[in-house]
SEMARDO-29165 format. One record per atom (N, C-alpha, C, O, CB): residue in one letter; x, y, z. Coordinates in pm, whole numbers, padded with zeros to 5 digits, always signed. Glycine has a CB too. Example, Ala and Ser with C-alpha at 12.3 -4.5 7.8 and 13.67 -1.06 7.14 Angstrom:
# SEMARDO-29165
a+01319-00569+00780
a+01230-00450+00780
a+01320-00330+00780
a+01424-00332+00846
a+01131-00447+00905
s+01285-00225+00708
s+01367-00106+00714
s+01290+00003+00787
s+01341+00114+00804
s+01408-00060+00572
END
This chain:
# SEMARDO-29165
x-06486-00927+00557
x-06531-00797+00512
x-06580-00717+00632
x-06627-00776+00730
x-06642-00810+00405
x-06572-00611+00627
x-06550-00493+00744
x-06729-00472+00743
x-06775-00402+00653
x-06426-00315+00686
x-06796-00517+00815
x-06964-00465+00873
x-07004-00272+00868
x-07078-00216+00948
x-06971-00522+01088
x-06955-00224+00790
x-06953-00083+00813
x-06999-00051+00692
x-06983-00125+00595
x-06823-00014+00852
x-07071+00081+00686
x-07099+00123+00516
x-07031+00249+00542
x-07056+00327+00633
x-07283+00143+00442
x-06904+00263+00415
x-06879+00378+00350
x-06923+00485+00363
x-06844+00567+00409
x-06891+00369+00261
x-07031+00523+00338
x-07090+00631+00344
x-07161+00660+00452
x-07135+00768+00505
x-07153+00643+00253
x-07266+00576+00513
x-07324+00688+00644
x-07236+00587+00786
x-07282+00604+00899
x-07575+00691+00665
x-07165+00528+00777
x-07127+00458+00871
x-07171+00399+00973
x-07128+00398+01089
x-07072+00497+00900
x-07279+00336+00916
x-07360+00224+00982
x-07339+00101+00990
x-07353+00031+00890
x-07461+00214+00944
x-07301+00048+01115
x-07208-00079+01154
x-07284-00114+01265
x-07366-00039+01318
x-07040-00054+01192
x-07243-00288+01319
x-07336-00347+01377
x-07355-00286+01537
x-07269-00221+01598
x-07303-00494+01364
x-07443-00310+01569
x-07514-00292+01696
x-07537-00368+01778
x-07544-00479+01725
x-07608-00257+01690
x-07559-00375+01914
x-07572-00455+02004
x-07674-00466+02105
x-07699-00348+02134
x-07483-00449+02048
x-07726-00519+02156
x-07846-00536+02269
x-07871-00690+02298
x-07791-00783+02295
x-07997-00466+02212
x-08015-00691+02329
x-08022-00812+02439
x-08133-00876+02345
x-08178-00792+02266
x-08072-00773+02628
x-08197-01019+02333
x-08268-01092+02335
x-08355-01094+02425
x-08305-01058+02532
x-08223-01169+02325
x-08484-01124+02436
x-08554-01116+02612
x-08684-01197+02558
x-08764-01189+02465
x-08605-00912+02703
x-08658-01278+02667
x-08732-01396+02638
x-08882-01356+02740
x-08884-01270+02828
x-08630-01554+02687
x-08998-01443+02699
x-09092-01428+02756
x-09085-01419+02907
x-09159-01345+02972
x-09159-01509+02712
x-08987-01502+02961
x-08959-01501+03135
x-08860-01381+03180
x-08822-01352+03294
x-08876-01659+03190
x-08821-01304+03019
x-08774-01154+03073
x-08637-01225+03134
x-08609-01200+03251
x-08896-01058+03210
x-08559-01305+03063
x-08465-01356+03048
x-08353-01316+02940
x-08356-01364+02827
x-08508-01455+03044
x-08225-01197+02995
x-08150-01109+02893
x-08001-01226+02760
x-07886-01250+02797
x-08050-00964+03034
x-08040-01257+02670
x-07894-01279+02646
x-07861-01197+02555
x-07946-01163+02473
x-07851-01408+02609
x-07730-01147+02549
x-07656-01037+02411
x-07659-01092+02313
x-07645-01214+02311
x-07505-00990+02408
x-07680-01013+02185
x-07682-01058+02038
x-07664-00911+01981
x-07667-00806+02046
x-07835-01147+01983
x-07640-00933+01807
x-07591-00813+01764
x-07647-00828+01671
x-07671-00945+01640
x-07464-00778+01756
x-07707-00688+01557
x-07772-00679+01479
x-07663-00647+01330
x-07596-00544+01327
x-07874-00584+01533
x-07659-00711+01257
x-07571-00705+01171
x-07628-00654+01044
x-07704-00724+00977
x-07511-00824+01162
x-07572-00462+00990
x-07649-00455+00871
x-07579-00533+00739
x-07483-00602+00705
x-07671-00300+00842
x-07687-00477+00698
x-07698-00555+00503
x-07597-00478+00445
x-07630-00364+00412
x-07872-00522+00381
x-07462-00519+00422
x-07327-00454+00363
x-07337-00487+00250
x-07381-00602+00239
x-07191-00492+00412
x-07309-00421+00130
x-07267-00502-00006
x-07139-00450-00058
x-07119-00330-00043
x-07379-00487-00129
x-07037-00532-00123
x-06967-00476-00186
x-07008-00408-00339
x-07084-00485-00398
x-06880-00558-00181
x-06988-00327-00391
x-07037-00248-00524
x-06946-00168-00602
x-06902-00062-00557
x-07141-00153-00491
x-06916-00208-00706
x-06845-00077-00817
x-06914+00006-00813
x-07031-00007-00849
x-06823-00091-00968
x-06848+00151-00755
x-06932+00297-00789
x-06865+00355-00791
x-06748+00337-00758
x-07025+00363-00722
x-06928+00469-00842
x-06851+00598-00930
x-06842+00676-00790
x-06938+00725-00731
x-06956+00696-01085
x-06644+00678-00729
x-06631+00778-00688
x-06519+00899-00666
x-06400+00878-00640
x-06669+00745-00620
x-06568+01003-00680
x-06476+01135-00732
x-06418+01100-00882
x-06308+01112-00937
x-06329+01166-00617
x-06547+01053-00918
x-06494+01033-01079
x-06386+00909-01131
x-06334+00901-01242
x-06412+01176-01116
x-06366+00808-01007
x-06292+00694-01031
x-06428+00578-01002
x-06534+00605-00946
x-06140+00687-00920
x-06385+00443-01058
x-06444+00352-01026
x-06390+00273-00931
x-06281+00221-00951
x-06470+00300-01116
x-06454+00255-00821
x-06423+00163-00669
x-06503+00071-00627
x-06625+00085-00639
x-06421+00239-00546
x-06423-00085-00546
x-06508-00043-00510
x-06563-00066-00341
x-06488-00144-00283
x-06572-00078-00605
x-06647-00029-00277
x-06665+00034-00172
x-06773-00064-00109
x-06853-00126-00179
x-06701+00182-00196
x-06770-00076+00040
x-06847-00154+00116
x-06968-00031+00132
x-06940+00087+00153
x-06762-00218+00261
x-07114-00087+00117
x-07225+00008+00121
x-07357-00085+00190
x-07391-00204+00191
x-07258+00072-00047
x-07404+00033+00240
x-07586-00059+00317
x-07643-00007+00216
x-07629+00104+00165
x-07689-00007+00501
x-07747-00146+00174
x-07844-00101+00120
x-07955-00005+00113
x-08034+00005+00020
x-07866-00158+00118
x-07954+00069+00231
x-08032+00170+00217
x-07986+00308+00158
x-08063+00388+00104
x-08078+00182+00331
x-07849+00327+00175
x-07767+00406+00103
x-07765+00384-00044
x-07786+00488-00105
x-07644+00393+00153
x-07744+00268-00128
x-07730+00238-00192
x-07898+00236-00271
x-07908+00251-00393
x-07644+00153-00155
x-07999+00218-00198
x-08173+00194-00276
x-08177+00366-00270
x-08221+00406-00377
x-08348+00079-00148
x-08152+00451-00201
x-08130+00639-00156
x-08078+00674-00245
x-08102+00795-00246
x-08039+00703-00030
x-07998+00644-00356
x-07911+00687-00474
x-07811+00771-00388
x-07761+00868-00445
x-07994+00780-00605
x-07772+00746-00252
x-07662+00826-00259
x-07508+00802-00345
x-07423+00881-00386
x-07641+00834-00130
x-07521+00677-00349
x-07406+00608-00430
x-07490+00565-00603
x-07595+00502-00618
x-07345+00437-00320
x-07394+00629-00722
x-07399+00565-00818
x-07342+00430-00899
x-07244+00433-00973
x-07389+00636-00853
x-07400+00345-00878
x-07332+00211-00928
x-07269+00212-01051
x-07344+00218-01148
x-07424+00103-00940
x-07107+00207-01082
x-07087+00180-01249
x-07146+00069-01293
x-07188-00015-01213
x-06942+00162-01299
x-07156+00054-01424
x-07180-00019-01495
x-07067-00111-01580
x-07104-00195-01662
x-07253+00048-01550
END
Protein backbone atom coordinates (compact mmCIF):
# COMPACT_ATOMS: atom_id res chain seq x y z
CA UNK A 1 0.00 0.00 0.00
CA UNK A 2 1.21 3.42 -1.25
CA UNK A 3 2.40 5.64 2.29
CA UNK A 4 0.58 8.76 0.88
CA UNK A 5 -2.88 10.25 1.88
CA UNK A 6 -5.30 11.13 -0.84
CA UNK A 7 -6.15 14.15 0.19
CA UNK A 8 -3.46 16.44 1.73
CA UNK A 9 -0.60 14.33 0.43
CA UNK A 10 1.25 13.52 3.28
CA UNK A 11 3.83 10.79 2.74
CA UNK A 12 6.83 9.60 4.60
CA UNK A 13 9.69 11.72 5.60
CA UNK A 14 13.14 11.42 6.30
CA UNK A 15 15.94 12.55 8.75
CA UNK A 16 18.47 11.33 11.15
CA UNK A 17 18.43 9.53 14.58
CA UNK A 18 21.16 11.26 16.92
CA UNK A 19 22.34 9.58 19.54
CA UNK A 20 23.60 11.04 22.81
CA UNK A 21 27.41 11.00 21.34
CA UNK A 22 25.67 13.13 18.45
CA UNK A 23 26.05 10.10 16.38
CA UNK A 24 23.74 10.57 12.78
CA UNK A 25 21.93 7.37 11.38
CA UNK A 26 18.89 7.86 8.64
CA UNK A 27 15.43 6.68 9.47
CA UNK A 28 12.04 7.66 8.11
CA UNK A 29 8.93 8.70 9.68
CA UNK A 30 6.07 6.78 8.34
CA UNK A 31 2.43 8.39 8.57
CA UNK A 32 -0.72 6.62 9.89
CA UNK A 33 -2.42 5.65 6.29
CA UNK A 34 -5.76 3.91 6.43
CA UNK A 35 -7.59 2.44 3.81
CA UNK A 36 -11.51 3.71 4.09
CA UNK A 37 -14.86 3.60 2.10
CA UNK A 38 -15.80 7.28 1.50
CA UNK A 39 -18.12 9.18 -0.15
CA UNK A 40 -16.45 10.61 -3.16
CA UNK A 41 -18.04 12.99 -5.83
CA UNK A 42 -20.99 11.16 -4.81
CA UNK A 43 -19.46 7.55 -5.51
CA UNK A 44 -18.29 5.17 -2.87
CA UNK A 45 -14.30 4.49 -2.86
CA UNK A 46 -12.11 3.49 -1.55
CA UNK A 47 -9.15 5.76 -0.84
CA UNK A 48 -5.79 5.68 1.11
CA UNK A 49 -6.22 8.58 4.01
CA UNK A 50 -4.10 9.97 7.30
CA UNK A 51 -5.79 10.03 10.10
CA UNK A 52 -5.73 13.40 10.72
CA UNK A 53 -7.61 14.10 7.57
CA UNK A 54 -9.86 11.62 8.25
CA UNK A 55 -10.45 12.71 12.61
CA UNK A 56 -10.77 16.79 10.43
CA UNK A 57 -13.97 15.42 8.67
CA UNK A 58 -12.41 16.29 5.58
CA UNK A 59 -13.35 12.90 4.25
CA UNK A 60 -16.88 11.36 4.87
CA UNK A 61 -16.79 7.68 5.69
CA UNK A 62 -19.75 5.51 3.99
CA UNK A 63 -21.42 3.41 5.90
Amino acid sequence: MANVCSVCGKGERSGFNVSHSHLKTKRTWKPNIQRVKALVEGEIKKINICTRCLRSGKVHRAV
